[in-house]
C-alpha positions as CSV (number, residue, x, y, z in Angstrom):
1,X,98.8,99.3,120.1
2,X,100.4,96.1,119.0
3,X,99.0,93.4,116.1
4,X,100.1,89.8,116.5
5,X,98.8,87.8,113.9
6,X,99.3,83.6,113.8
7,X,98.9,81.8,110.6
8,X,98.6,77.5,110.3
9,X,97.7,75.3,108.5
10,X,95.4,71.9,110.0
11,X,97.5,68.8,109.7
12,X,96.0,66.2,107.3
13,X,93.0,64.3,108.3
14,X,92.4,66.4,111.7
15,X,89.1,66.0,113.5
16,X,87.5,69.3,112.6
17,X,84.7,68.9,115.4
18,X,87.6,68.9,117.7
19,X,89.4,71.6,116.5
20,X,85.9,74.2,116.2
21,X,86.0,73.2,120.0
22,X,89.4,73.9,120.4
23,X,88.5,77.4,118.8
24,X,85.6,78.4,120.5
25,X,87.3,77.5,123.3
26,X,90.2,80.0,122.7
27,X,88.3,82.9,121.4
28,X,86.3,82.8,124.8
29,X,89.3,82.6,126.7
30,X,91.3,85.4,124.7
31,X,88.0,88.0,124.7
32,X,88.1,87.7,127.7
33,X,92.2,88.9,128.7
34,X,92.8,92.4,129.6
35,X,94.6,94.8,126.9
36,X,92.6,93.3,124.2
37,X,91.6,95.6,122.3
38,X,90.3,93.0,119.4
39,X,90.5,89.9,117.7
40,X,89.6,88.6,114.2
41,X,89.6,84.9,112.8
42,X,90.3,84.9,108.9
43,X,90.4,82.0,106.4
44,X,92.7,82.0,103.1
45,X,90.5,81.8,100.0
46,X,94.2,81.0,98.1
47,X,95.4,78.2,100.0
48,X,98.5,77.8,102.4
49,X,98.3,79.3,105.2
50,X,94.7,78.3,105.7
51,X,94.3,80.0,108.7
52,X,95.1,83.8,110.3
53,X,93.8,85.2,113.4
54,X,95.0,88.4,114.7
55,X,94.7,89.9,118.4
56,X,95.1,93.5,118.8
57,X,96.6,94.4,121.8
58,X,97.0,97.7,124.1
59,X,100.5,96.9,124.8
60,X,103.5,94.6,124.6
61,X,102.7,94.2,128.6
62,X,99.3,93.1,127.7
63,X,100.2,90.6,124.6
64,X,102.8,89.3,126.8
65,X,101.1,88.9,129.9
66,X,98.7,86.6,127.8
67,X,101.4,85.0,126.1
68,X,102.7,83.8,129.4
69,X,99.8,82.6,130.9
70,X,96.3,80.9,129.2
71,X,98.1,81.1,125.9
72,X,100.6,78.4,126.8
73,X,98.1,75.4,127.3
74,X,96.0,77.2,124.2
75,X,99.1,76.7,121.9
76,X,100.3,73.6,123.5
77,X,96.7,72.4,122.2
78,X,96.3,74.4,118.9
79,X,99.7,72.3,118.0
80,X,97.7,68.7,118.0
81,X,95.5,70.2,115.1
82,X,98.2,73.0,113.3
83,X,101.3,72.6,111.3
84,X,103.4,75.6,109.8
85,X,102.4,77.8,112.6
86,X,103.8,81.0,112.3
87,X,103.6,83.9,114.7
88,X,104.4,87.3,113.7
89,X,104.2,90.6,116.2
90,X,103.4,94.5,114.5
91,X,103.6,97.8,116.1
92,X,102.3,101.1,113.8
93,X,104.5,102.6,111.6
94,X,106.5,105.8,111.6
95,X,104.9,107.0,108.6
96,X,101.3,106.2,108.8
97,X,100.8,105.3,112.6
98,X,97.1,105.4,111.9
99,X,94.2,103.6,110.1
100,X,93.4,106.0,106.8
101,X,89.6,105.6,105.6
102,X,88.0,106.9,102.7
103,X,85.0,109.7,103.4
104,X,82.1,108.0,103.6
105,X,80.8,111.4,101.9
106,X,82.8,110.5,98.8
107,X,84.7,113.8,99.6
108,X,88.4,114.6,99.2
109,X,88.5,113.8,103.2
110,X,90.5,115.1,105.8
């Protein structure tokens, strides 16, 4: 599984109606791609960037099947409202390939 995760920030003075319609929009369109395994929408509560979302992915295959297809004219459009985009692409690691939780028991877990 693959993350990639896009940060932005909204230019100055951008129509914010227009850019929640942009974003609905997208998130219908990208639930709806095959390979997606997931996708989440963050805000900073720091500042710059002020936006992160982050699209988990089966494969490369999948991301980039996407990539080359509805997300063109998504991007080409998310660019009218966004400035310092930034688009960064994670696999697992070698050492902890896995998510680790805690036991919900409160145990030493697994």
């Amino acid at each position: 599984m693959i993350e990639v995760t896009n940060t932005y920030d909204l230019q100055p003075g951008v129509n914010l109606e227009s850019y929640a319609e942009w974003a609905r929009k997208a998130a219908e369109t990208i639930v709806q791609q095959p390979g997606l395994v997931e996708l989440r929408a963050n805000r900073n509560m720091l500042g710059a960037p002020q936006i992160r979302t982050t699209t988990c992915w089966r494969s490369t295959i999948d991301w980039a099947t996407f990539a080359d297809g509805p997300w063109r004219a998504l991007e080409q459009e998310l660019r009218t409202f966004a400035t310092n985009f930034k688009v960064e692409m994670w696999g697992p690691s070698p050492l902890l390939p896995t998510p680790l939780r805690p036991d919900p028991t409160g145990g030493a877990g697994a």
